[in-house]
C-alpha positions as protocol buffer text, in pm:
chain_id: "A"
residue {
  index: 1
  type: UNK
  ca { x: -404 y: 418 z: 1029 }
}
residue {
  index: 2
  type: UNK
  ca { x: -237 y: 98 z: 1184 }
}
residue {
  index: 3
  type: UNK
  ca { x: -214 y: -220 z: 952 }
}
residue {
  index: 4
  type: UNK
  ca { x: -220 y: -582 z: 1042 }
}
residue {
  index: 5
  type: UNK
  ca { x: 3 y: -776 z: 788 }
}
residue {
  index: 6
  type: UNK
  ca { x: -315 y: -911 z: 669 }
}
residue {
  index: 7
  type: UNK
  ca { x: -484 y: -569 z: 638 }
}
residue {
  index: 8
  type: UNK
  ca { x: -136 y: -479 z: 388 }
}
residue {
  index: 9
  type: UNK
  ca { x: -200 y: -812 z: 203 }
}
residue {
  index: 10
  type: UNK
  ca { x: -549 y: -734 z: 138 }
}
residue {
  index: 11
  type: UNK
  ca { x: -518 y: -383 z: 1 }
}
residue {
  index: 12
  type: UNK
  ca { x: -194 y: -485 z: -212 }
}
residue {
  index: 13
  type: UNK
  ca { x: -354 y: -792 z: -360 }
}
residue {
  index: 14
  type: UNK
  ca { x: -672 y: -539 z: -416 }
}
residue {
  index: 15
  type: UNK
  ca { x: -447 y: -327 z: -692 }
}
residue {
  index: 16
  type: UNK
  ca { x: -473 y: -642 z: -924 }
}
residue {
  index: 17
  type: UNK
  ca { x: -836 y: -620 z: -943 }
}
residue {
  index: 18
  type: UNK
  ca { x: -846 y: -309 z: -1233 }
}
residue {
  index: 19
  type: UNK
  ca { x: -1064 y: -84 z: -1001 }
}
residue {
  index: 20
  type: UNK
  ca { x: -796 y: 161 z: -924 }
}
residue {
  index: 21
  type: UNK
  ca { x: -664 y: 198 z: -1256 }
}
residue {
  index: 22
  type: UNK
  ca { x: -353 y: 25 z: -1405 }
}
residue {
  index: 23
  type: UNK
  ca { x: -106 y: 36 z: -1182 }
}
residue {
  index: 24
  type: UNK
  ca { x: 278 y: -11 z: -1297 }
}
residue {
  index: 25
  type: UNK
  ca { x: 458 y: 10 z: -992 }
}
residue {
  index: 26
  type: UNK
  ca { x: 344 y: 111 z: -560 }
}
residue {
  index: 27
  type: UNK
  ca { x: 579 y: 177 z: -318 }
}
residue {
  index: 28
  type: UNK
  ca { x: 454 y: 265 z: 104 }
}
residue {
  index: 29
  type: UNK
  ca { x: 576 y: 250 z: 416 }
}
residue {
  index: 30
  type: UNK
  ca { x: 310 y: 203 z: 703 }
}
residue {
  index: 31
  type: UNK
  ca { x: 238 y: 195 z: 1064 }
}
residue {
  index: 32
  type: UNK
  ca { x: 225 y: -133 z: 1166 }
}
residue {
  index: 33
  type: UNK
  ca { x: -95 y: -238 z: 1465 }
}
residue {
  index: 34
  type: UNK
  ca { x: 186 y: -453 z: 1638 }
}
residue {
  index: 35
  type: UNK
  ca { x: 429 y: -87 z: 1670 }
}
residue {
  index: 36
  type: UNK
  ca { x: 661 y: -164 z: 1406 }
}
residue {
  index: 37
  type: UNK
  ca { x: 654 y: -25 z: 1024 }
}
residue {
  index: 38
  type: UNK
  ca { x: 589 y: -247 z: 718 }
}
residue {
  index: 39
  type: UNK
  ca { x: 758 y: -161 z: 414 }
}
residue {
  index: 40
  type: UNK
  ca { x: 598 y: -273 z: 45 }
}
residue {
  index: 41
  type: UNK
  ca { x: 684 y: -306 z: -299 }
}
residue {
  index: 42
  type: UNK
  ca { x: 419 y: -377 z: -554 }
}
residue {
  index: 43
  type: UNK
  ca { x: 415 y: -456 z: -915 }
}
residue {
  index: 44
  type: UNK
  ca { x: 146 y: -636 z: -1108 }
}
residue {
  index: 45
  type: UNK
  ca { x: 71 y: -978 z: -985 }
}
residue {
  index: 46
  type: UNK
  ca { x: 349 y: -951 z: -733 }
}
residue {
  index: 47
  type: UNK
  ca { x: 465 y: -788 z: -421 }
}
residue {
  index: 48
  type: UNK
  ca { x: 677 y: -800 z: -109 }
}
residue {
  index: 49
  type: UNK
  ca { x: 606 y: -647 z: 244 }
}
residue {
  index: 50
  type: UNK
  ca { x: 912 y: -640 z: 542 }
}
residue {
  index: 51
  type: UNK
  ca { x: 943 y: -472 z: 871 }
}
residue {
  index: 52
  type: UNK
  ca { x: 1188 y: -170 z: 870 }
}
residue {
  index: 53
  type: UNK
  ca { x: 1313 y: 99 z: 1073 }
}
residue {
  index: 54
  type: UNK
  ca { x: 1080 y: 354 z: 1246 }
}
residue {
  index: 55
  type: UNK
  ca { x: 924 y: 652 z: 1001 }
}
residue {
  index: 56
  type: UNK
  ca { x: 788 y: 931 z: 1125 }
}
residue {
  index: 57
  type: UNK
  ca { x: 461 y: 910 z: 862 }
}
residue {
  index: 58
  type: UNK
  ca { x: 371 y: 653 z: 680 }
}
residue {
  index: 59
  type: UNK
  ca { x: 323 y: 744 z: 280 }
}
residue {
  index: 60
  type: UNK
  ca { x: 295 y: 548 z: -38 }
}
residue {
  index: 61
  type: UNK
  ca { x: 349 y: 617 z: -367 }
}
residue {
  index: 62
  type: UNK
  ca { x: 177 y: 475 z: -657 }
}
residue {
  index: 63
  type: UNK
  ca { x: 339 y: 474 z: -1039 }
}
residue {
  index: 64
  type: UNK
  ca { x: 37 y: 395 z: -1316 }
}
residue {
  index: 65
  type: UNK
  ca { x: -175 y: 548 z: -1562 }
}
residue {
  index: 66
  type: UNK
  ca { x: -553 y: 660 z: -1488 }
}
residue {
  index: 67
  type: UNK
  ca { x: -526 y: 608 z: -1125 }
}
residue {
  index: 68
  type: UNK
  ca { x: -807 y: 662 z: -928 }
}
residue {
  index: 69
  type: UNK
  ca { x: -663 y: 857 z: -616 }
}
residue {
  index: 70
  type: UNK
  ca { x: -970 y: 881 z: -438 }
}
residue {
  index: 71
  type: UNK
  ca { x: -1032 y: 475 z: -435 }
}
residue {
  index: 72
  type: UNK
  ca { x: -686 y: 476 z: -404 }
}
residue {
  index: 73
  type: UNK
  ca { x: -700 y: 720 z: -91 }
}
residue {
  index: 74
  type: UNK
  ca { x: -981 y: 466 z: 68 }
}
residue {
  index: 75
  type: UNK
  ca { x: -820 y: 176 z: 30 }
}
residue {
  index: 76
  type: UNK
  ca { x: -502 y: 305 z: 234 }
}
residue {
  index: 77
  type: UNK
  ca { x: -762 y: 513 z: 444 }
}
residue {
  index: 78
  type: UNK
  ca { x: -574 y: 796 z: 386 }
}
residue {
  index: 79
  type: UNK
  ca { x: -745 y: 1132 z: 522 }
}
């Protein structure tokens, strides 16, 4: 999946609403819709997205206790 800076936004400032569990820490690289990659760091009521270098997958990692991987899974539309 591509992602729009606003798309990123969206889902990161979704992880302070409860419904994927409580989350301590997320970390990702993604494909960017504009060809570039957007890095993010996330912590509770905070978080920081930049362009970086070229990956060759995007992945994200996310630090918490009970996580729910499958909302989780949907909200980065990951397959």
């Amino acid at each position: 999946h591509k992602y729009s800076r606003e798309d990123l936004d969206k889902a990161l400032h979704a992880l302070d609403e409860g419904a994927y569990g409580m989350i301590l820490r997320a970390k990702g690289i993604v494909d960017a819709s504009d060809g570039d990659w957007l890095y993010f760091d996330y912590t509770p009521g905070e978080y920081d997205v930049r362009r970086g270098n070229a990956a060759v997958t995007g992945r994200f990692c996310v630090i918490g206790s009970k996580l729910n991987e499958q909302a989780l899974k949907e909200l980065f539309e990951v397959e």
